[in-house]
C-alpha positions in Angstrom: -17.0 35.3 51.3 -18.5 34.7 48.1 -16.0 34.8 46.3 -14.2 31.8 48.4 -17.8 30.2 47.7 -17.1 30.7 43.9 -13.7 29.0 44.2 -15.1 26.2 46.5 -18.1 25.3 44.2 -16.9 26.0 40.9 -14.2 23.3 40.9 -16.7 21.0 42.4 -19.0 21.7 40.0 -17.3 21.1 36.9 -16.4 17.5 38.2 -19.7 16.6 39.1 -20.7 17.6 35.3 -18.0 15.8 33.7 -18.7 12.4 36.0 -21.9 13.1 35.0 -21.3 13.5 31.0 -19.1 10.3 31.2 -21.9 8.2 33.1 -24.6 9.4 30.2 -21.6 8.7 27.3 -21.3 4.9 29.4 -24.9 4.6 30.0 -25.7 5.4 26.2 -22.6 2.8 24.7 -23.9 -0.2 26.7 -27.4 0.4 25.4 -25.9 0.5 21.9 -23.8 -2.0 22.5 -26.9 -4.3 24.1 -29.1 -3.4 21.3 -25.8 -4.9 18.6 -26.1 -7.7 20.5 -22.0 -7.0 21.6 -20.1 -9.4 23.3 -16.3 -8.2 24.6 -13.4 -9.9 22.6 -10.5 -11.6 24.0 -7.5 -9.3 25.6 -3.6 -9.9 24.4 -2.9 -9.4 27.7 -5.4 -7.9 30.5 -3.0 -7.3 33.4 -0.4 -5.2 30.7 -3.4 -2.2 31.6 -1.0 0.9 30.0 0.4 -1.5 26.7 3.9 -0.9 28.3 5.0 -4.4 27.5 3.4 -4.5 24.2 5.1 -1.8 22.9 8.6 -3.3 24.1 7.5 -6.9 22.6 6.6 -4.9 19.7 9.8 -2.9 19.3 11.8 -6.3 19.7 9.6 -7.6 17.0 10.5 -4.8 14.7 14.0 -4.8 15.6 14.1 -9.0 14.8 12.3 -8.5 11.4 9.7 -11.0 13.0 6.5 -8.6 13.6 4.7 -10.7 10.7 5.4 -13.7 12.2 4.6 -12.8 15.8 1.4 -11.5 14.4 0.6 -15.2 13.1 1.2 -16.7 16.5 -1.3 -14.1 18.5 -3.9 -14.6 16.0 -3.4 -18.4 16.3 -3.0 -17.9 20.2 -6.3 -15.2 21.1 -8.5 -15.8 17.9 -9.2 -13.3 14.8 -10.7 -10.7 16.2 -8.8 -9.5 19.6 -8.1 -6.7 21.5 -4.4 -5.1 22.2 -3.5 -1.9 24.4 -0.8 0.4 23.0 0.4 3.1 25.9 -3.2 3.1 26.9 -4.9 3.1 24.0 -7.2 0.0 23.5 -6.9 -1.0 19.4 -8.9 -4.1 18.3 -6.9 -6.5 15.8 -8.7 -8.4 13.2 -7.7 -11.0 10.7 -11.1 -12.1 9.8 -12.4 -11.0 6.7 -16.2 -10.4 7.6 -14.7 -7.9 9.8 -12.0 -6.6 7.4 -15.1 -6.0 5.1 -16.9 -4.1 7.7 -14.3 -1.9 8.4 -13.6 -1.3 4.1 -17.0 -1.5 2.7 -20.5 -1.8 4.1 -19.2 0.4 7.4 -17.0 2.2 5.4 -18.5 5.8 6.6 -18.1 4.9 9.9 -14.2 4.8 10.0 -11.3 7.6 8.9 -8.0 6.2 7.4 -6.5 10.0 7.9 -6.2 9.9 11.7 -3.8 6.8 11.5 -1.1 8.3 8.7 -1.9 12.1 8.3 1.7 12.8 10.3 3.2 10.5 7.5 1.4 11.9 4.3 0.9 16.2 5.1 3.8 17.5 4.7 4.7 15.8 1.0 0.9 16.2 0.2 -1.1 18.2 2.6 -4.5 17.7 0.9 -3.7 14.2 -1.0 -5.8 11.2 -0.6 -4.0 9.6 2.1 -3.9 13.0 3.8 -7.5 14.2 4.2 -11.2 12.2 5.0 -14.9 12.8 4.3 -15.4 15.4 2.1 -12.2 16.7 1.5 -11.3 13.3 0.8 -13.9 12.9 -1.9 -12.7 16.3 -3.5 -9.2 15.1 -4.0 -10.3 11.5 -5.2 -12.1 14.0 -7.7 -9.1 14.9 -9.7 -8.4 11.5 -10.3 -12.1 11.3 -11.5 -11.8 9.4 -14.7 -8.1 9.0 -15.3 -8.1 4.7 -14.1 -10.9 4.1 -16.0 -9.8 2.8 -18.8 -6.5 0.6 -18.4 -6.3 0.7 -21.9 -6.2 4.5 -22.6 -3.9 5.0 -20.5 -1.1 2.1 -20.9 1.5 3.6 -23.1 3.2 0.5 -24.4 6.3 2.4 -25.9 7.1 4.1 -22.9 7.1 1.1 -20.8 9.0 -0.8 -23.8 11.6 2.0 -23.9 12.5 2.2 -20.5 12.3 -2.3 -20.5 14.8 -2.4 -23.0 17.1 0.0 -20.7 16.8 -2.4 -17.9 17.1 -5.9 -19.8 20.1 -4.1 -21.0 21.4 -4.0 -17.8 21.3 -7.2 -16.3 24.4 -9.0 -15.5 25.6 -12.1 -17.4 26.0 -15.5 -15.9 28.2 -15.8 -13.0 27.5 -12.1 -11.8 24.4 -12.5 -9.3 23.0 -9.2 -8.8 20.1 -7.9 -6.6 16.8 -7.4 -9.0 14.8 -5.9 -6.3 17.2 -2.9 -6.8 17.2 -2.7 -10.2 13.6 -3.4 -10.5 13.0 0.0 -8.3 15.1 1.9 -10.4 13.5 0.9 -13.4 9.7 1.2 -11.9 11.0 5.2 -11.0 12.1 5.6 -14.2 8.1 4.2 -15.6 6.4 6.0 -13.0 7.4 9.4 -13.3 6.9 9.1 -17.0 3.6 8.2 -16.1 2.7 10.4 -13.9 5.0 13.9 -15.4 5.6 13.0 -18.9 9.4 13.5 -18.1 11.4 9.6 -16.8 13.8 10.1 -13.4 16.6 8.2 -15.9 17.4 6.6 -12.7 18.7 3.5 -15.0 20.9 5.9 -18.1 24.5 6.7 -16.9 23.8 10.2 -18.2 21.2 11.2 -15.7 21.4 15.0 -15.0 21.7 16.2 -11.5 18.8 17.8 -10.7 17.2 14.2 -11.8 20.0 12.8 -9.3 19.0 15.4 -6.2 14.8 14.7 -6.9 15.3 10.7 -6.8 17.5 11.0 -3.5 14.2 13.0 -1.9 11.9 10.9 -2.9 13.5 7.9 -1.8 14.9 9.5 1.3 11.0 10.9 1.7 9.7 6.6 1.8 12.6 6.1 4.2 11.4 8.5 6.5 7.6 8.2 6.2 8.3 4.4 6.6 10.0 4.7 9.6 8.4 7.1 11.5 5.2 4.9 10.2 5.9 2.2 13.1 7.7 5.1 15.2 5.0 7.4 15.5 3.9 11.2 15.5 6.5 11.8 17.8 9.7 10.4 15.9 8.2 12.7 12.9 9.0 16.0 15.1 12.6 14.2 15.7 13.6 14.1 12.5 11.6 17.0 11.3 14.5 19.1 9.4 15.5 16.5 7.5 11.9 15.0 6.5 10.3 18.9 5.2 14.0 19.5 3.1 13.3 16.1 1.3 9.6 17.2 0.9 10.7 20.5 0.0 13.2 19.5 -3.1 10.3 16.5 -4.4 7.8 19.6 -4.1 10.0 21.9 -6.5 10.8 19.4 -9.0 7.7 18.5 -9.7 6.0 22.1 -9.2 8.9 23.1 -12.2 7.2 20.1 -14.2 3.4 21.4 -13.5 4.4 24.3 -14.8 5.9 23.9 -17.9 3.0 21.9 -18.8 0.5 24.5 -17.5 2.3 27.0 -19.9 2.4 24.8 -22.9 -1.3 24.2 -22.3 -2.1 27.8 -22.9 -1.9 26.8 -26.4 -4.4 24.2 -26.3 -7.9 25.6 -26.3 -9.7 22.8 -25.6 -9.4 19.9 -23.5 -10.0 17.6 -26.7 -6.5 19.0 -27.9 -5.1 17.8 -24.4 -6.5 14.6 -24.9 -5.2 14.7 -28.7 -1.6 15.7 -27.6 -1.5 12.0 -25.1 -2.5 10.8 -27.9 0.3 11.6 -30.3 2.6 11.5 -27.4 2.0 9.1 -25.1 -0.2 9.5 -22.4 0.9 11.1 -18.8 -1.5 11.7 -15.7 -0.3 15.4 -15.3 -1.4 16.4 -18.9 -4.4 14.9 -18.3 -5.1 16.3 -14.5 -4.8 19.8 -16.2 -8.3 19.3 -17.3 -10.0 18.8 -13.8 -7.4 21.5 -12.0 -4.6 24.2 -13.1 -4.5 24.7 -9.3 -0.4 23.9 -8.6 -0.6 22.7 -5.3 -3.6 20.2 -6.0 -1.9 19.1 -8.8 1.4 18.7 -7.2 -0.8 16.2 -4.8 -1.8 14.7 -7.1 1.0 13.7 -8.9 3.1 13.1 -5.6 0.4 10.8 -4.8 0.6 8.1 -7.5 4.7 8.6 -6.9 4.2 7.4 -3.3 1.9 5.0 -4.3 2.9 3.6 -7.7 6.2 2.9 -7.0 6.9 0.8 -4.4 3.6 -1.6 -5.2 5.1 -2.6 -8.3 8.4 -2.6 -7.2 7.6 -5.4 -4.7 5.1 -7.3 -6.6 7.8 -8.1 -9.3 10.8 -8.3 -7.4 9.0 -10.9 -5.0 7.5 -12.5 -8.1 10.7 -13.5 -9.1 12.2 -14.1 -5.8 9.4 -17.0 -5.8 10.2 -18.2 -9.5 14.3 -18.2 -8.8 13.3 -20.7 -6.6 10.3 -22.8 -7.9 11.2 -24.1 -11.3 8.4 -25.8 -12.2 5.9 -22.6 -12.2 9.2 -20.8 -13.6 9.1 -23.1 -16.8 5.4 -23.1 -16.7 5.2 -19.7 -16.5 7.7 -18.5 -19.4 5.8 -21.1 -21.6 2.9 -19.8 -21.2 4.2 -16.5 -22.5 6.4 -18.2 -25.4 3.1 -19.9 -26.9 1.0 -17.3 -26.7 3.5 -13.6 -27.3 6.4 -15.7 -28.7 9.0 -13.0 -28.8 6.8 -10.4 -30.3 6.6 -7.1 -28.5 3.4 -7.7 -25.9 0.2 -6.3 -27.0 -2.5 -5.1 -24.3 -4.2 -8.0 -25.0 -1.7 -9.9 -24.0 -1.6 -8.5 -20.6 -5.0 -9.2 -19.7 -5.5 -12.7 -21.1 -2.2 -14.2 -19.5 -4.1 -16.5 -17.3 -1.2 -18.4 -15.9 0.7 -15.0 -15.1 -2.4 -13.9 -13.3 -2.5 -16.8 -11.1 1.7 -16.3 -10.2 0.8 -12.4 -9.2 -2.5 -13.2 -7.3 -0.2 -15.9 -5.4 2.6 -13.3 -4.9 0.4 -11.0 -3.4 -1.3 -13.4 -1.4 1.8 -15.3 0.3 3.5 -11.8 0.5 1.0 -8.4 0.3 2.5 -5.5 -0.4 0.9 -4.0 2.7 0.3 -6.6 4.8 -1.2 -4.2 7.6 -3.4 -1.4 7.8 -5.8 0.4 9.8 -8.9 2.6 10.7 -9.6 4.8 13.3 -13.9 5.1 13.8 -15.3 8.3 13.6 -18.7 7.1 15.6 -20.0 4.5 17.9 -19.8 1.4 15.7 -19.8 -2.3 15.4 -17.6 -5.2 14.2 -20.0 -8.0 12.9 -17.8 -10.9 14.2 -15.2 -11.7 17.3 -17.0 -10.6 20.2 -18.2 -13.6 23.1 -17.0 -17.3 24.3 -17.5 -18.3 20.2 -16.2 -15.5 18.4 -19.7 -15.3 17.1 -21.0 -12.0 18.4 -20.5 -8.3 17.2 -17.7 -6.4 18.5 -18.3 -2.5 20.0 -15.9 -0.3 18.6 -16.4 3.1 20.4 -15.4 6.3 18.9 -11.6 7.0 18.5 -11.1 3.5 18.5 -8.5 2.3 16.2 -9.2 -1.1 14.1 -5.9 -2.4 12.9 -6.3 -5.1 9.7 -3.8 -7.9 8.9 -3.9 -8.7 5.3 -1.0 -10.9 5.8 -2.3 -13.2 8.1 -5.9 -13.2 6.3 -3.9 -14.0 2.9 -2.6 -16.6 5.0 -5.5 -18.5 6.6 -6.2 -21.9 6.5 -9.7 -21.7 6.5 -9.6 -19.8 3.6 -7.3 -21.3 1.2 -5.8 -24.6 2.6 -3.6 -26.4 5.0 -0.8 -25.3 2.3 -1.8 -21.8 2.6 1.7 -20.5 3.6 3.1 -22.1 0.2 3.4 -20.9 -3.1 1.1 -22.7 -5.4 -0.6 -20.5 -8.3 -2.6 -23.5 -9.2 -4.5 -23.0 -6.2 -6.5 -19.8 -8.1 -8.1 -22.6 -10.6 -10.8 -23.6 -7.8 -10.9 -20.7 -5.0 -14.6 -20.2 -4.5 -15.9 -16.7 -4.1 -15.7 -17.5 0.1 -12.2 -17.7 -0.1 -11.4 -14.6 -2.5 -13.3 -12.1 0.4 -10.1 -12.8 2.3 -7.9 -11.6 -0.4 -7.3 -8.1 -0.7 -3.6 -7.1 -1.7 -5.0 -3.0 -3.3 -7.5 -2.6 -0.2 -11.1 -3.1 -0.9 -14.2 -0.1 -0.9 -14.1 3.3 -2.0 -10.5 3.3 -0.5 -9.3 0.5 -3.1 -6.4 1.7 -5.0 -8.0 3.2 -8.4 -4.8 2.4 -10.2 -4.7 -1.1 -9.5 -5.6 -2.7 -13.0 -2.8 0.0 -14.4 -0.5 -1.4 -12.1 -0.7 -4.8 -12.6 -0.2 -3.8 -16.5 2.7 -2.4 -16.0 3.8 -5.7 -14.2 3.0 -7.7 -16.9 4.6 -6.1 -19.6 7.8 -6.4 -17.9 7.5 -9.4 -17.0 7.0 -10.7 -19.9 9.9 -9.2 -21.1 12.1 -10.9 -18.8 10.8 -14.3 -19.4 10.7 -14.1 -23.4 14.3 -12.5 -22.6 16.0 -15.3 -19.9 15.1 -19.0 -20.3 17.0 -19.7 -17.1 17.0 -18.3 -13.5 19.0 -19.2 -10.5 18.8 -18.5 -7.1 22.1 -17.0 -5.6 21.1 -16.4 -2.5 19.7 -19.3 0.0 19.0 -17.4 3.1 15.4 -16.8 3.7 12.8 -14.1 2.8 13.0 -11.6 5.5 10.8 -8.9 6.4 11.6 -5.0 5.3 8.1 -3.0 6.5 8.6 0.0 4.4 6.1 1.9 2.8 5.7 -1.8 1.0 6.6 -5.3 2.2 9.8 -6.4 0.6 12.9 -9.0 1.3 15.4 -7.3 3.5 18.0 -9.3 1.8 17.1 -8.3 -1.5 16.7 -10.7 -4.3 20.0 -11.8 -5.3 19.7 -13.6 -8.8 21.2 -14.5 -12.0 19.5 -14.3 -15.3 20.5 -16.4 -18.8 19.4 -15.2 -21.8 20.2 -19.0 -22.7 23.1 -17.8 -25.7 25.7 -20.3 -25.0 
């Protein structure tokens, strides 16, 4: 008898004290959210209640290369601050920049970046920075502690004039168009892992050895997959699971082989001043100098991984859509290359040179706005929270964001607002960087803003530079050889599915 009372009030039991949890977890948000002054925000669409049509709208979107401009339209349509629902799961979407600030700065405790990619990012760097929140995020931002401080240190002007020459080398002659974003990538491998290893891909030489060939098939076949499966989900990251960890698996002992040789020629060095001396005489590479902070392989092979997944693509598309602008404005093309004629001439570029380009700024701060490299991005909040704008009939009110909540971002259509930089903000005109007021520039954020804001920014944009500055003291003309228009490719970067389909004259005939 008492044991059928046991299995009669047990059961009972337990739901009366999870009703009851959930009524003091309600009872406590709406207090919160009164005492926010919280208003709700608009809904995409409040009779889709398990997101089932969103996610087919969304997959058709995806599969039409038109999710950037479908997100335009329901920003337009539902405000800058709205709410969406995914296969049940309610995520907020923002374009307004207060909010985008929130979320990136002044709340930046409140919300983990981990939760959204850490399927994407663990196996190819299990405790990397886009892997790993909180503290364990602040330890691995540790070993880059120091390394992106100093732009100057660290930009080795004959590497990137060495590898330059390899690709102006390259380019086809009149009357051959060829695709630059391609070569571009190639070339941007070939800097970055000199960067980061102290030992080029040699993506670009005819001679490239094979191991070389195998560890730049992974790594590219790594970005395809984590791209994919970044739209796709957890779940298509199981599907394609053997072929994802093999990829990981042959980037992971390539560059392990690299730590170690340099951990072994560093038993020779007994100080770290002899480190820094060696850069010094040799150029400067971010695995010599992580070996001061960590002799720890696998952190270091994070590390290094990390500015490969990161350094490569952001460059790749900031030039590559630079000149897919310039093939087909002449006037800032001319503008530009003069600029660079009166003050480098044909010299080699100097550092100076590539911070003082003001004209060249202006054409990459345009690029980036009109086309981010990540024109999405998102946070999931670790507590109760707020959003400072959005909410009520006005948009004026705070938003409640409850824990678990996901917050996706649009850079692309905040780069894009009206409000912010003109009726003409969905051109292409540099000049407009001569009067943007400091209310405008909150809205522009192409390397993320915060503590998350990418540390090698100022190295990357460098980098930029110096090539392109090469290109135009090198070509006096540029055509456009393909008319089609730019079309989305959301890989682990934004970039022209089309490619960018060109013809360079170096002006001899």
């Amino acid at each position: 008898m008492s044991l059928l009372l046991v299995v009669i009030v047990f059961p009972v039991a337990v739901v009366l004290y999870v009703l009851l949890e959930n009524w003091r977890l309600f009872s406590k948000r709406q207090q919160f959210s009164k005492l926010h002054g919280c208003q709700p925000v608009p809904k995409e669409d409040p009779y889709d209640i398990f997101g089932i049509k969103k996610v087919i709208s969304s997959t058709q979107h995806l599969v039409n290369k038109s999710v950037l401009s479908s997100s335009i339209e329901l920003f337009d349509k539902h405000g800058e601050t709205y709410e969406s629902c995914i296969l049940g799961q309610r995520i907020v979407m923002t374009c307004n920049p207060k909010n985008i600030m929130r979320v990136l700065v002044s709340g930046f405790a409140d919300f983990d970046s981990s939760t959204v990619r850490v399927h994407l990012f663990l196996p190819i760097t299990e405790r990397g920075i886009f892997s790993v929140d909180g503290p364990e995020w602040k330890l691995a931002r540790n070993l880059y502690r120091g390394q992106f401080s100093n732009t100057r240190s660290i930009t080795n002007l004959e590497m990137l004039e060495k590898h330059t020459q390899i690709f102006l080398d390259q380019i086809p002659t009149p009357g051959n168009p060829f695709d630059l974003q391609e070569m571009i990538l190639r070339l941007i491998l070939d800097v970055t892992t000199e960067f980061a290893m102290g030992d080029s891909a040699d993506s670009l030489i005819a001679t490239q050895s094979s191991d070389k060939k195998k560890f730049v098939a992974a790594l590219l076949n790594v970005k395809r997959i984590m791209a994919k499966n970044g739209f796709l989900g957890p779940v298509a990251m199981l599907l394609s699971n053997k072929e994802y960890y093999q990829s990981c698996g042959e980037v992971h002992h390539y560059v392990e082989e690299r730590i170690r040789r340099t951990l072994s020629r560093n038993k020779h060095l007994d100080t770290s001043m002899k480190i820094e001396d060696s850069n010094r005489h040799t150029g400067y590479n971010l695995l010599e100098s992580l070996t001061q902070n960590s002799t720890e392989i696998l952190e270091l092979r994070d590390g290094v991984i990390t500015i490969l997944i990161a350094g490569i693509d952001s460059v790749t598309s900031l030039l590559s859509t630079t000149f897919f602008l310039l093939a087909r404005n002449e006037r800032v093309f001319r503008k530009l290359r003069q600029e660079v004629l009166d003050a480098v001439g044909q010299e080699t570029p100097t550092f100076d040179h590539l911070k003082n380009l003001t004209y060249l700024r202006w054409v990459f701060n345009e690029t980036m706005r009109v086309y981010p490299p990540v024109p999405f991005n998102a946070r999931t909040a670790n507590k109760d929270t707020t959003l400072p704008l959005g909410g009520g009939p006005d948009g004026n009110s705070s938003v409640f964001i409850k824990k678990g909540q996901r917050v996706v971002f649009s850079s692309w259509a905040t780069h894009r607002s009206h409000n912010l930089f003109g009726k003409d903000a969905h051109e292409f005109i540099p000049e407009r960087w001569e009067s943007l007021t400091s209310e405008s520039l909150i809205g522009f954020f192409p390397f993320n803003a915060g503590p998350r804001a990418c540390p090698g920014q100022q190295y990357a944009l460098a980098e930029a530079s110096y090539i392109a500055i090469r290109m135009l003291q090198t070509f006096p003309k540029i055509k456009n050889c393909d008319f089609r228009p730019w079309k989305e490719h959301l890989g682990l970067n934004l970039s022209n599915e089309n490619g960018v389909f060109i013809e360079l004259d170096r002006g001899f005939h």
